[in-house]
C-alpha positions in Angstrom: -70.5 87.0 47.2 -71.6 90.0 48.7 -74.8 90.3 50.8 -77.4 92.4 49.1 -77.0 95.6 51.5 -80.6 96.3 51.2 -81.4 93.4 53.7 -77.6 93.9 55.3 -79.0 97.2 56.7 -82.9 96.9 56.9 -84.0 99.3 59.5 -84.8 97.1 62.5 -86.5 100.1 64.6 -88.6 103.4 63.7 -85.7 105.7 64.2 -83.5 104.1 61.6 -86.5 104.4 58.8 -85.2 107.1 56.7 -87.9 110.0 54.8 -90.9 108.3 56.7 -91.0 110.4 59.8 -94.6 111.4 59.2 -95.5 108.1 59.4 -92.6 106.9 62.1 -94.7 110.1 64.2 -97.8 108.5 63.9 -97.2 104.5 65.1 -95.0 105.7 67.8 -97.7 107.9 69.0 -100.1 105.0 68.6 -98.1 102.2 70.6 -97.2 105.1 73.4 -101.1 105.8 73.4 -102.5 102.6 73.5 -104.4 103.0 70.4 -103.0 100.7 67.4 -105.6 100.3 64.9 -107.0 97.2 64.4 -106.1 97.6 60.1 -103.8 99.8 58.4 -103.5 100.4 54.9 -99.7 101.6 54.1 -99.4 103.0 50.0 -97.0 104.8 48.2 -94.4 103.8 45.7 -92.1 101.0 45.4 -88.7 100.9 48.0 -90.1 103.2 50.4 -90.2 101.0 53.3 -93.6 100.0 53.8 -93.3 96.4 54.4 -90.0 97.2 56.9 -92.1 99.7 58.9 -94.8 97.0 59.1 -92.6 94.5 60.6 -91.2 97.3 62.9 -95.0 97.2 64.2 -95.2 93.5 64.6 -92.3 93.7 66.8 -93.0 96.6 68.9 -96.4 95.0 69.4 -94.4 92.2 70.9 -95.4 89.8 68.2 -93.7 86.4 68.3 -92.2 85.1 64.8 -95.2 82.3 64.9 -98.0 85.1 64.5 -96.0 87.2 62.1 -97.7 86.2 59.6 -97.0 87.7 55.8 -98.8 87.2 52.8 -97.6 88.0 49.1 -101.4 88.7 47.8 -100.1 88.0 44.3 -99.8 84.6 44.4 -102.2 83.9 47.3 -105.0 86.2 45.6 -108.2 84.2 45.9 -110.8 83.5 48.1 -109.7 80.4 49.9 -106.4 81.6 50.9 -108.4 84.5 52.2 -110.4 82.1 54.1 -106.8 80.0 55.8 -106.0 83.3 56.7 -109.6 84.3 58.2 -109.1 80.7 60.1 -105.8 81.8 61.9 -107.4 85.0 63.1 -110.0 83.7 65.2 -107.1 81.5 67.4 -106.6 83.4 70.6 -103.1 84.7 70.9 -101.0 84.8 73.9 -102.0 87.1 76.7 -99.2 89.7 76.2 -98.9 88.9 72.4 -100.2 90.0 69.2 -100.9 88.3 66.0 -100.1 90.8 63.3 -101.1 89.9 59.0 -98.8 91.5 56.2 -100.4 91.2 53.1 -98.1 93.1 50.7 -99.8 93.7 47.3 -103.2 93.9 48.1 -104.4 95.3 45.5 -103.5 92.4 43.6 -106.3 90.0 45.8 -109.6 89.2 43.8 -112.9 91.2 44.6 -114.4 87.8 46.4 -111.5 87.3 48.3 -111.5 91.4 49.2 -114.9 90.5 50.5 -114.1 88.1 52.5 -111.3 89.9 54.1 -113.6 92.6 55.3 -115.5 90.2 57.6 -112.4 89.8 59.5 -112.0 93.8 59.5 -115.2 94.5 60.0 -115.2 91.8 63.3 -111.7 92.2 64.2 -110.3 89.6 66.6 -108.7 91.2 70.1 -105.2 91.9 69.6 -105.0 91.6 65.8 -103.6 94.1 63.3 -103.8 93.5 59.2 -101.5 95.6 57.5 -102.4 95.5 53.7 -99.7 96.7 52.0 -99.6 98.4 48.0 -98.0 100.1 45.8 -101.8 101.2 43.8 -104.0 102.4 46.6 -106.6 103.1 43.5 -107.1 99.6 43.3 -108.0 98.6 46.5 -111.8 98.5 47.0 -113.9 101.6 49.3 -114.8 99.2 51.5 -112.1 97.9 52.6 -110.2 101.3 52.5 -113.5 102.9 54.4 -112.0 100.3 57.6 -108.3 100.6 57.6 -106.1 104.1 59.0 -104.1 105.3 55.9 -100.7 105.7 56.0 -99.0 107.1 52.7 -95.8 106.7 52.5 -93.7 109.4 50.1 -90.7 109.0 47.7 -87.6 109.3 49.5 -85.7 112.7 49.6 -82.4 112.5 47.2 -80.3 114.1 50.1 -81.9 111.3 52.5 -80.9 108.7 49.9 -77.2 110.1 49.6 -76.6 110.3 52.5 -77.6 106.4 53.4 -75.9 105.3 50.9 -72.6 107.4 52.2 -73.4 105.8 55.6 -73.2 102.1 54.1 -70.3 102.8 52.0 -68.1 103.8 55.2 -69.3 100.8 56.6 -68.2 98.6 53.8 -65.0 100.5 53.9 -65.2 101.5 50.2 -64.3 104.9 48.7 -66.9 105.7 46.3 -66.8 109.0 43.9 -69.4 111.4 45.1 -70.5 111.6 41.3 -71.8 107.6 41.9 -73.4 108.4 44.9 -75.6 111.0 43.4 -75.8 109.3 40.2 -76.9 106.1 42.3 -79.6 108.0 44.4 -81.0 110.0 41.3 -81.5 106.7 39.5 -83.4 105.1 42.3 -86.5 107.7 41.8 -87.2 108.1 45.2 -86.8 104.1 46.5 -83.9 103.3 49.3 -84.3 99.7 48.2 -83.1 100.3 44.3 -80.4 102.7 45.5 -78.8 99.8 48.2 -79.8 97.7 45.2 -77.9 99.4 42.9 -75.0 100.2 45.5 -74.7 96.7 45.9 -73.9 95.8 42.1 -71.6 98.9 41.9 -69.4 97.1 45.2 -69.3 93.9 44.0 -67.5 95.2 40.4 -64.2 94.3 42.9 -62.5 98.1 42.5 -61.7 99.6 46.2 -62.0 103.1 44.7 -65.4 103.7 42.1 -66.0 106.6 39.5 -68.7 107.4 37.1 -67.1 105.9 34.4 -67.0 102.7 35.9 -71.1 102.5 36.6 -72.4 103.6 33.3 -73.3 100.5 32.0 -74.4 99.0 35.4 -77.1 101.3 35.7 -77.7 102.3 32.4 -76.9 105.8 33.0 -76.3 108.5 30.3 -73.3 110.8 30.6 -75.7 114.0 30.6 -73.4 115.8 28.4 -74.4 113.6 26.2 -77.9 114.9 26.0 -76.9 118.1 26.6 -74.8 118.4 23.2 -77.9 116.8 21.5 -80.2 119.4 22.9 -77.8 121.9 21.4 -77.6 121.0 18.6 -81.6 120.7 18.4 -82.1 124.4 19.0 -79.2 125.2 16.4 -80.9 123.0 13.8 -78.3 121.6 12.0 -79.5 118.6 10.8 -76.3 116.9 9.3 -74.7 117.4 12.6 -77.2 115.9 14.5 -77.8 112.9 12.9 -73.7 112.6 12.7 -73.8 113.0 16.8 -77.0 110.0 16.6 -74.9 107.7 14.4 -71.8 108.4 16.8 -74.6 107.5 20.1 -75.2 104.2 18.1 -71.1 103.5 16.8 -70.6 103.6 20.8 -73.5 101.3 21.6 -76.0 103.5 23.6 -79.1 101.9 23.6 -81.7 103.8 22.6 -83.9 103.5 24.9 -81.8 104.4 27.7 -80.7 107.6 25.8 -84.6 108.3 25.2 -84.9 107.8 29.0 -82.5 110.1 30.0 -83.3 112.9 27.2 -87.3 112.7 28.7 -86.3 113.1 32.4 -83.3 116.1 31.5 -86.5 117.5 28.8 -88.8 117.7 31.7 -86.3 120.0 33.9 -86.2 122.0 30.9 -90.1 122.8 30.9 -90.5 123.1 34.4 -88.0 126.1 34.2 -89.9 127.1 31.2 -92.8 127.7 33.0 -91.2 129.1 36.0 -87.7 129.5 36.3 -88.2 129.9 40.4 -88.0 125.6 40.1 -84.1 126.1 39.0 -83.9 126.7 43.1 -85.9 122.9 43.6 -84.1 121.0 41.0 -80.2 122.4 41.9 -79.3 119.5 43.6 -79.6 117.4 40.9 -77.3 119.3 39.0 -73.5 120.3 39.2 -73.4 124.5 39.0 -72.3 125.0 35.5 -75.2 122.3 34.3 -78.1 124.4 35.8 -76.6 127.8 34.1 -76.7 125.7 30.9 -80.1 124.1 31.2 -81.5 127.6 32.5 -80.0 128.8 29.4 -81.6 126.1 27.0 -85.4 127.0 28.7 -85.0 130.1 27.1 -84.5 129.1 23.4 -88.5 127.8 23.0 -91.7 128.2 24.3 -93.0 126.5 27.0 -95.5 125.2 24.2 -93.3 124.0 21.9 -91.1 121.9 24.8 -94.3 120.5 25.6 -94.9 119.2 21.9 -91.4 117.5 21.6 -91.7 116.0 25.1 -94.8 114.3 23.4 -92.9 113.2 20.8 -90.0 112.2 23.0 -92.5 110.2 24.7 -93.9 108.6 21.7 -90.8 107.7 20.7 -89.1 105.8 24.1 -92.6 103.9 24.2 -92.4 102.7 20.4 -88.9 102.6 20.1 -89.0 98.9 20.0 -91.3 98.8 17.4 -88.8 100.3 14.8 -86.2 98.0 12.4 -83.4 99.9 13.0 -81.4 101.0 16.2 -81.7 104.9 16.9 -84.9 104.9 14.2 -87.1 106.0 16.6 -84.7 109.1 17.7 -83.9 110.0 14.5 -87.6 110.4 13.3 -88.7 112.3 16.4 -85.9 114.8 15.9 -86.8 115.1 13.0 -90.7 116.1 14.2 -88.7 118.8 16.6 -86.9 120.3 14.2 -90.1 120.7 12.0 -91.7 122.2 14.9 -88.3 124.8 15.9 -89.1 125.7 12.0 -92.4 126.6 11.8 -91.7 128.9 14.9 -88.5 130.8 13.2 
């Protein structure tokens, strides 16, 4: 069975964290200076390597696997676990060691046990870092954000991604279709972790060379054509056609969901160029050459007002869609909500 490459190739030093260098700049500079913060609070989404960078810091700090000391606030969310952990800080450490806490999902921990936290942040012991850890910074309460050093982490660049996940396919000596690279990187949203993930279940289908084709239903991924010819065929208005092209989505089992997915996140290119077609230049990577001329095309057959409706009802649709008796129910009536809005402006 294949190791999941996301742990095979967990960066074990700051320069092999990839689209953090803002915050690779700032603990670096911090060790070299002497001045590591007694608490840091690292945020941002999902996959981005917080919780790798944070053990990075334990060990550059010379911390010793025994006060390495990681907490999964989720499950250890109240105020007595709060208080074990409290316990542990106030034991000296070695004299060239330091005792470092991860507690990932922090925002998860109850307001008493948050309370009880900032004593020990408030009074930190010598040589003692906390590294709370979340993915919803909101939710984390002022005064324990007031005491820790932010460090927001970003979504990962899609060239950084793609080329990782190039790196780790040379390594596994695989030959992997360019097309499943991007595809793979552009479905991760910004997170290594998903994309070496993902890259892991496309590897272990047992094929030494891998094409779009064969990753489709792994990932869930539309064949953008797909939504391309729909889109078409909205703006024409031809409703027996459409509804034919539906009932064909369904006769080739295309969930709808996933078809709703990918139609919301090609829709939103769409307005964006709408509303200024300079963005073509920000979102051409994502797109082969002939793609952009056709979606630059499309954002001129509607307002910028009218996209914005049917994205609405787009939305409406992918979050009720399960709702509905029938497969493809929830496409069909919001298609038929656009073309009622393409009529009244014709």
């Amino acid at each position: 069975m294949m190791t999941t490459l996301y742990r095979k190739y967990r960066p074990q030093k700051f320069e092999e964290i990839v689209g953090q260098d803002h915050i690779v700049t700032v603990l670096k500079n911090a060790l070299k200076q002497g001045r590591v913060a007694h608490g840091y609070l690292f945020t941002g989404p999902r996959g981005t390597g917080k919780t790798t960078t944070a053990r990075i810091l334990a060990r550059e700090l010379n911390c010793n696997d025994l006060d390495l000391i990681e907490v999964d606030a989720a499950s250890n969310r109240g105020i007595d676990e709060i208080r074990a952990l409290r316990d542990t800080a106030r034991i000296s450490t070695g004299e060239n060691s330091w005792r470092v806490f991860i507690l990932d999902e922090a925002h998860m921990l109850t307001i008493a046990a948050s309370n009880a936290l900032l004593k020990s942040l408030e009074e930190p012991p010598p040589r003692t870092v906390f590294i709370l850890i979340t993915t919803e910074q909101d939710k984390i309460i002022p005064t324990i954000k007031s005491r820790l050093q932010i460090l927001p982490f970003k979504s990962i660049a899609l060239s950084d991604i793609i080329l990782r996940l190039e790196q780790i396919v040379k390594k596994e000596k695989f030959k992997v279709d360019s097309k499943v690279i991007k595809a793979i990187a552009i479905n991760a949203s910004g997170g290594m972790r998903d994309a070496e993930s993902n890259l892991t279940k496309i590897l272990s289908i047992g094929k030494q060379v891998i094409l779009l084709e064969d990753i489709r239903h792994i990932l869930g991924i539309i064949d953008e054509h797909l939504v391309i010819k729909y889109i078409e065929l909205l703006f024409v208005g031809e409703k027996g056609k459409i509804f034919d092209f539906i009932k064909n989505l369904s006769d080739k089992g295309i969930q709808e969901k996933i078809f709703l997915k990918s139609l919301l996140e090609y829709w939103r290119k769409l307005i964006l160029i709408s509303v200024n077609p300079d963005i073509a230049n920000d979102i051409a990577s994502q797109l082969t050459k002939e793609d952009l001329t056709i979606i630059i095309r499309q954002a001129k057959k509607a307002s910028s007002q009218i996209l914005i409706n049917c994205a609405q009802i787009f939305l409406q649709s992918f979050n009720d869609s399960e709702k509905y008796p029938e497969q493809m129910m929830a496409l069909e009536i919001a298609t038929l909500q656009c073309l009622c809005l393409f009529k009244k402006t014709t």
